[in-house]
MIPA-692534 format. One line per field, with one value per residue (C-alpha): x, z, y; residue in one letter. Coordinates in Angstrom, 3 decimals. Layout:
! residues N
X <- (X | ...)
Z <- (Z | ...)
Y <- (Y | ...)
resn <- (A | ...)
//
This chain:
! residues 313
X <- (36.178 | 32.933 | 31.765 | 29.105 | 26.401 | 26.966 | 26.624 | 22.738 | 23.371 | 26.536 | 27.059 | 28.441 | 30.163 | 32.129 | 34.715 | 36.688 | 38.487 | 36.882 | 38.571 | 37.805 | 34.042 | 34.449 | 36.091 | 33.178 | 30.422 | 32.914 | 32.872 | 28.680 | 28.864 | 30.556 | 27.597 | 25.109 | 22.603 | 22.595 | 24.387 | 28.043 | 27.680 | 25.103 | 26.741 | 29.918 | 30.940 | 32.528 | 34.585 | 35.021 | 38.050 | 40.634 | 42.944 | 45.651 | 47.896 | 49.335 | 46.046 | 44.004 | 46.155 | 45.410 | 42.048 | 41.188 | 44.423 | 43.697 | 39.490 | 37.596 | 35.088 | 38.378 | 39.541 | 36.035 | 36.044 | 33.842 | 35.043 | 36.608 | 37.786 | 38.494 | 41.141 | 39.776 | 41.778 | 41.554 | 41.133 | 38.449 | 36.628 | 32.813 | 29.932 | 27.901 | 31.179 | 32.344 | 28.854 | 29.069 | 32.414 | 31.228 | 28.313 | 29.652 | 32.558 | 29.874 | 29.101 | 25.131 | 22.312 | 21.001 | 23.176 | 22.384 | 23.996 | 24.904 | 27.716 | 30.432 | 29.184 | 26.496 | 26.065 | 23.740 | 21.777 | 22.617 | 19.851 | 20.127 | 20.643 | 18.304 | 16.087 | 16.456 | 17.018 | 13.624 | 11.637 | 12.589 | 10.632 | 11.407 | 11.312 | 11.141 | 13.447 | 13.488 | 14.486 | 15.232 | 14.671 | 17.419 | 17.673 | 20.327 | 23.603 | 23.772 | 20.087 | 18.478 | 17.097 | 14.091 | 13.829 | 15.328 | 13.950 | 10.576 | 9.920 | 9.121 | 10.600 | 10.579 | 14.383 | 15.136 | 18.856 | 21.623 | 22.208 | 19.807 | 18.126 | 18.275 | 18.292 | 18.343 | 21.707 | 19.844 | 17.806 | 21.091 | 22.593 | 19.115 | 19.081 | 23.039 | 23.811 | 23.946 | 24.482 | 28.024 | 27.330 | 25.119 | 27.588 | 24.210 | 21.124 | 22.020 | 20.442 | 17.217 | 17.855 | 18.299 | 15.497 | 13.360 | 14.687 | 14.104 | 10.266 | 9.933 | 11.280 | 8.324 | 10.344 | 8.024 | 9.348 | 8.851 | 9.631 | 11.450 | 11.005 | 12.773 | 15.703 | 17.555 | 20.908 | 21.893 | 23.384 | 26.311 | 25.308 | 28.439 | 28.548 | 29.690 | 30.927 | 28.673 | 31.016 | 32.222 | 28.533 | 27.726 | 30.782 | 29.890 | 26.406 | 28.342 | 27.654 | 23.952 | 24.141 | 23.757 | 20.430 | 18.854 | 20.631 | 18.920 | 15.355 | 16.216 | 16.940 | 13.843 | 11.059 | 8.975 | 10.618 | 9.420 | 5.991 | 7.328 | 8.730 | 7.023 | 5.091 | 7.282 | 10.155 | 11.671 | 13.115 | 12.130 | 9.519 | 12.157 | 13.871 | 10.873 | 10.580 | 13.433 | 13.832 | 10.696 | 12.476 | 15.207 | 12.448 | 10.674 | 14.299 | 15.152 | 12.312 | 11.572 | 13.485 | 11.066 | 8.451 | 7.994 | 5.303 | 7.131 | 9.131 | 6.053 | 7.605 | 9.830 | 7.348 | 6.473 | 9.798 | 10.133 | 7.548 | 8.989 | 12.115 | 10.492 | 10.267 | 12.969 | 14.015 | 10.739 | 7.715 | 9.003 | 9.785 | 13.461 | 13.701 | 11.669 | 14.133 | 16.884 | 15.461 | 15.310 | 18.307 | 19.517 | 17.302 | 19.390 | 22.455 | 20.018 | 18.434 | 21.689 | 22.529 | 19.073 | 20.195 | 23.040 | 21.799 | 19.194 | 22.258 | 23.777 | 20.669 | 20.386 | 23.928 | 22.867 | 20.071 | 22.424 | 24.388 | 21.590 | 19.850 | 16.472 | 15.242 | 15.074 | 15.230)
Z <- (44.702 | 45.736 | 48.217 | 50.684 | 49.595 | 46.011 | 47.001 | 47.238 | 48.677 | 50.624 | 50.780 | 53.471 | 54.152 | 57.657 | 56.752 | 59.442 | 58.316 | 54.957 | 52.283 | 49.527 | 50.090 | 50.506 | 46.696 | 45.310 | 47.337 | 45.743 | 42.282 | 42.850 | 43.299 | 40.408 | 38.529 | 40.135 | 37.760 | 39.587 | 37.839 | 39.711 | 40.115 | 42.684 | 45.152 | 47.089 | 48.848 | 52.793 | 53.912 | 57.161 | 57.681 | 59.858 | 57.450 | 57.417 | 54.559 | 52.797 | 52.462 | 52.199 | 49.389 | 47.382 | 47.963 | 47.650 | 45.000 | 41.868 | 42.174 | 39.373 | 42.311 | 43.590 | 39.929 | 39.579 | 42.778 | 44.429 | 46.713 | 50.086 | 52.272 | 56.601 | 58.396 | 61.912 | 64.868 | 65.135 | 68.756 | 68.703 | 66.083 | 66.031 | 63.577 | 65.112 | 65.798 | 61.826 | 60.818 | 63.361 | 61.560 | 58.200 | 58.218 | 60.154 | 57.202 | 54.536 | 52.185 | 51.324 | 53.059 | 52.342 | 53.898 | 53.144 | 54.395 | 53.553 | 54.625 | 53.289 | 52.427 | 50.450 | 46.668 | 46.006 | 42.216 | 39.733 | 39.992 | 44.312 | 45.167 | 42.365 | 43.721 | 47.400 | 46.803 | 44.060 | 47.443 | 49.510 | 50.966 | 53.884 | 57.311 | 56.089 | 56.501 | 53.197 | 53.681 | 51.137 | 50.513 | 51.003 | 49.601 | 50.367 | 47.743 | 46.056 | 44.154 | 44.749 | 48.003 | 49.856 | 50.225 | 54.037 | 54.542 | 52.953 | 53.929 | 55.506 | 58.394 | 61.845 | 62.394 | 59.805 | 59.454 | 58.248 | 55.226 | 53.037 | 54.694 | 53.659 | 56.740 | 56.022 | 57.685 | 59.120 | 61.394 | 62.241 | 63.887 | 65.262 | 67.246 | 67.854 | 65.541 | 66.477 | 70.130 | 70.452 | 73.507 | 71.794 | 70.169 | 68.267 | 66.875 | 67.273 | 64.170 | 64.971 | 68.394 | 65.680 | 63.763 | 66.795 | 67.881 | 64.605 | 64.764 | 67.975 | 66.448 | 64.524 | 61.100 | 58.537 | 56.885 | 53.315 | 51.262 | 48.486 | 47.786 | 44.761 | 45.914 | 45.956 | 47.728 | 47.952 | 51.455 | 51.637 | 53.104 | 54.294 | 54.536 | 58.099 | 59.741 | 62.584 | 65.398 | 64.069 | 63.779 | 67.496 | 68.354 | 66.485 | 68.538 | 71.340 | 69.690 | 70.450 | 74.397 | 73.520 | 71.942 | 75.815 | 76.512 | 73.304 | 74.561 | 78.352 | 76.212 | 74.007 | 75.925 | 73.421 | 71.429 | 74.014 | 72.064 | 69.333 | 71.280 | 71.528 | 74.882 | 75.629 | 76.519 | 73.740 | 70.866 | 67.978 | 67.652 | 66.992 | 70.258 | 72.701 | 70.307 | 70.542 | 73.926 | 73.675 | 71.392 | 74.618 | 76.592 | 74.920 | 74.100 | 77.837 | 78.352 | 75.207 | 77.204 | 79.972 | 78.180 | 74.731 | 73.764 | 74.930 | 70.877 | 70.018 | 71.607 | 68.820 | 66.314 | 66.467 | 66.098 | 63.148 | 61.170 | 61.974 | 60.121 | 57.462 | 55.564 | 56.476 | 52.190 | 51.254 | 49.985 | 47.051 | 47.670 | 47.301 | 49.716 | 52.476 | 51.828 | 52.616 | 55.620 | 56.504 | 56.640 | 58.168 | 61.176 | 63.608 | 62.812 | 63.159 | 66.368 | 68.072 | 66.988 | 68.392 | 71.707 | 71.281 | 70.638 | 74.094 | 76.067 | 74.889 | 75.916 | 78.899 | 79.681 | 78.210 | 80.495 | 83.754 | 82.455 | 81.618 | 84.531 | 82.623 | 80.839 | 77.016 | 76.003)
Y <- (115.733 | 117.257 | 119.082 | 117.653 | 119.475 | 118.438 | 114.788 | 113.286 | 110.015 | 108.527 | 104.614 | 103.597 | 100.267 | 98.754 | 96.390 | 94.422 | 90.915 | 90.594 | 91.977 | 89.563 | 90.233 | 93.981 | 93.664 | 91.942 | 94.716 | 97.299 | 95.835 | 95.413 | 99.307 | 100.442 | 98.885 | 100.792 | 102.827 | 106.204 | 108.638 | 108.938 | 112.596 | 112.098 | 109.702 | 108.565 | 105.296 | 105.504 | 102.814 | 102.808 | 99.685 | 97.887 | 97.106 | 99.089 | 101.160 | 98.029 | 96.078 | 99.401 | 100.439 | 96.998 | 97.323 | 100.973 | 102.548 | 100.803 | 100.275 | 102.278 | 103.982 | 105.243 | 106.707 | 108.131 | 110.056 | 107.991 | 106.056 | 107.012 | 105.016 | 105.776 | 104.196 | 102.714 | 102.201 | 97.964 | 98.010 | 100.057 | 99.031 | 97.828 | 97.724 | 100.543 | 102.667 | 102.423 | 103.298 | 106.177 | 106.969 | 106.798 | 108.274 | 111.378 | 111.623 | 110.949 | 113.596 | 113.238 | 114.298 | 110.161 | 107.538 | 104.363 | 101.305 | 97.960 | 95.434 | 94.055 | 90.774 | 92.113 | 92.385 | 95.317 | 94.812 | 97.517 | 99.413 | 99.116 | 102.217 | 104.702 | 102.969 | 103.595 | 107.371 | 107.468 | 105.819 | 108.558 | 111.147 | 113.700 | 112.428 | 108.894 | 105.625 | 103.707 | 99.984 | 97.663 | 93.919 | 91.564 | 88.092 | 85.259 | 84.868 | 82.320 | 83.338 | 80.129 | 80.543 | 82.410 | 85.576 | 86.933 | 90.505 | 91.549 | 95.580 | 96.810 | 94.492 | 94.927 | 94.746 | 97.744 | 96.166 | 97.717 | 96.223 | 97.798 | 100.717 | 104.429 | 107.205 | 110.745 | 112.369 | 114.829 | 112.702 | 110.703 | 113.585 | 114.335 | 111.101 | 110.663 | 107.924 | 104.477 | 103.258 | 102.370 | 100.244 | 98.273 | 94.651 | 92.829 | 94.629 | 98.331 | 98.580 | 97.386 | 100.015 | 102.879 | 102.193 | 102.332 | 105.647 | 107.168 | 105.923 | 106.973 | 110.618 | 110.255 | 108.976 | 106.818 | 103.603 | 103.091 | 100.126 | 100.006 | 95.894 | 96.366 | 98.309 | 94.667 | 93.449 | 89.870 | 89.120 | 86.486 | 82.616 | 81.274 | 77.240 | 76.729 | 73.223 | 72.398 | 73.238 | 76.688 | 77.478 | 76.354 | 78.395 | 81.257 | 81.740 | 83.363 | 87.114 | 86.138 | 87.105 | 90.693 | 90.692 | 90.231 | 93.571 | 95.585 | 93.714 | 95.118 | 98.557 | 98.462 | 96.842 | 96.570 | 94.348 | 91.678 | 91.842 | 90.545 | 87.228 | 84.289 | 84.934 | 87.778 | 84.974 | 83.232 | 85.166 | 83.390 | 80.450 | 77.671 | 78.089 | 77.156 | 74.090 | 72.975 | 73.145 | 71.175 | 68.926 | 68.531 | 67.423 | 64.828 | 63.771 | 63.429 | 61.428 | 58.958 | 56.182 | 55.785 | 57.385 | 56.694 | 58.435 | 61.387 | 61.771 | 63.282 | 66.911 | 66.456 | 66.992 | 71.039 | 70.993 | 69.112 | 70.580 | 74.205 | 73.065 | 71.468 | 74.680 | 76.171 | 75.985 | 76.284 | 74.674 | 72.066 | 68.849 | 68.769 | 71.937 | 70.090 | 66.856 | 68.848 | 70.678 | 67.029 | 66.044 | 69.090 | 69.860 | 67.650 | 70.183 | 72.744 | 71.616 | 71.540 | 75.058 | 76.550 | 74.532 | 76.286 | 79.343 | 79.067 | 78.745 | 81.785 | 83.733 | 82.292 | 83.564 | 86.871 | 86.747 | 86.064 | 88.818 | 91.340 | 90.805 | 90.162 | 86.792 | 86.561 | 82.948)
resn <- (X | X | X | X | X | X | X | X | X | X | X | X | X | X | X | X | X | X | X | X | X | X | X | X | X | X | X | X | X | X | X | X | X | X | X | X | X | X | X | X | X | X | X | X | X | X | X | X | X | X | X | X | X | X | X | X | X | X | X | X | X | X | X | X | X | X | X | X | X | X | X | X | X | X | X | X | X | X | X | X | X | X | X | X | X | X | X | X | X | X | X | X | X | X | X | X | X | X | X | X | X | X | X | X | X | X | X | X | X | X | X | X | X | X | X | X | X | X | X | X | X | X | X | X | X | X | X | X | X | X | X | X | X | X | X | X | X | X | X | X | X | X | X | X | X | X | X | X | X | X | X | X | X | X | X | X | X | X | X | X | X | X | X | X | X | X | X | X | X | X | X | X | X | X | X | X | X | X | X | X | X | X | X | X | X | X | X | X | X | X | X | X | X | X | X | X | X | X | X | X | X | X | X | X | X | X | X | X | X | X | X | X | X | X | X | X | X | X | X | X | X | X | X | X | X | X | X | X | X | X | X | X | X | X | X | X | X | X | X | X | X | X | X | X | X | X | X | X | X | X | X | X | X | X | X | X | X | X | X | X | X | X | X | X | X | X | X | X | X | X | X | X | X | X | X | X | X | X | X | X | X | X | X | X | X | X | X | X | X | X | X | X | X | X | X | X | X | X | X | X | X | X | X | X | X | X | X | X | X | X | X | X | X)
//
């Protein structure tokens, strides 16, 4: 195995509860273009000896060296504290991160490391899986998430890693400590990974907005983020329409005329897919589902905001 200092870049991958999509990252990785000298994979996982063993024994990164996996305790696990883990057992003086549900292109990570320079963060674009679909994350983005940015190990340590305190968008918290360290971003747009889109029933996905309430604690933690929200209130555009929507909703009974708050809402959604015709039929059809989930989604900032003590909508 090498030693650390013989090791340019380290990859390094959380993994809680999704083992079938951690195989396919894996199997994305040992297609990667950069020589295998000059990198390593950290896994830092929940899943115990028996499943680890599956998963980790037999996989050709593993035969080549590469890959390493680190047991996390289960209880204690959380995005930001693997990464902390992993990063801290990495090897390379480059870490750069992805998730598990990702599916990097061959050439992903040569051309992360070829778009570095000192002092810099390099992010990466990151497109939805399946291929048909828009493009997500253009760099350089705003959000710097973690799963397709390069940070230099040195400046990890510098700034203490990621905030384990943070539960949603300690990424984006990182990325703004490392600029305010004075760190550069750099794009690398063709530094490609394909992030997984999960069909959801309707229900799970109102469920699943819970994990949302903790994005009003990173804007009480980074201020400045508030710039970037619609009148320094609502998070993203679509949720001050559809609250809108709510309204004019509430009211078309007495006052007809009143559907027409419905409409900024509407024509947000209608390119969601993008511009062709059959992607604005579908938006169609699914912007009802979709206005109930921003509904949703207010109501889980407006807990956040009871919770935090400051109002993010």
């Amino acid at each position: 195995m090498p030693s650390r200092n013989d090791v340019e870049a380290s990859v390094v991958v959380p993994s809680h509860a999704r083992a079938w999509r951690l195989r396919v990252l894996l199997d994305a990785l040992a297609e990667q273009t950069l020589p295998r000298d000059r990198w390593e994979v950290v896994v830092p996982h929940t899943y115990g000896s028996e499943l680890g063993e599956v998963l980790f024994a037999g996989h050709e990164l593993t035969r080549a060296g590469v890959l390493r996996p680190v047991a996390i305790d289960p209880s204690s696990a959380g995005a930001s504290r693997q990464r902390n883990a992993g990063w801290r057992a990495a090897r390379g003086r480059l870490i750069a991160f992805t998730d598990d549900d990702c599916r990097p292109a061959p050439e992903w990570l040569e051309r992360l490391v070829a778009r570095h320079v000192h002092g810099a963060i390099v992010q990466g674009a990151t497109c939805p899986d399946p291929l048909d679909e828009h493009l997500w994350a253009e760099p350089p983005d705003r959000y710097m998430q973690t799963c397709n940015v390069l940070y230099e190990r040195a400046l990890l340590e510098r700034i203490g890693g990621l905030d384990e305190r943070i539960l949603t968008g300690e990424d984006v918290d990182l990325s703004i400590r490392a600029r305010d360290a004075g760190c550069q971003v750099v794009a690398a747009p063709d530094a490609v990974t394909y992030h997984a889109v999960d069909a959801m029933p309707l229900l799970e996905k109102i469920n699943s907005q819970h994990k949302w309430r903790h994005l009003v604690y990173l804007v009480k933690r980074q201020p400045r983020l508030r710039q970037y929200c619609e009148w320094g209130l609502f998070y993203k555009p679509e949720h001050s329409r559809a609250l809108l929507a709510l309204l004019a909703l509430s009211n078309a009974r007495r006052r007809p005329w009143a559907l027409l708050g419905v409409l900024p809402y509407a024509s947000l959604e209608r390119w969601r897919h993008g511009p062709d015709r059959r992607a604005q039929l579908r938006a169609i059809r699914e912007t009802p589902g979709h206005w109930v989930v921003e509904i949703a989604e207010v109501g889980t900032f407006l807990l956040g905001s009871l919770r935090y003590r400051t109002l993010v909508l």
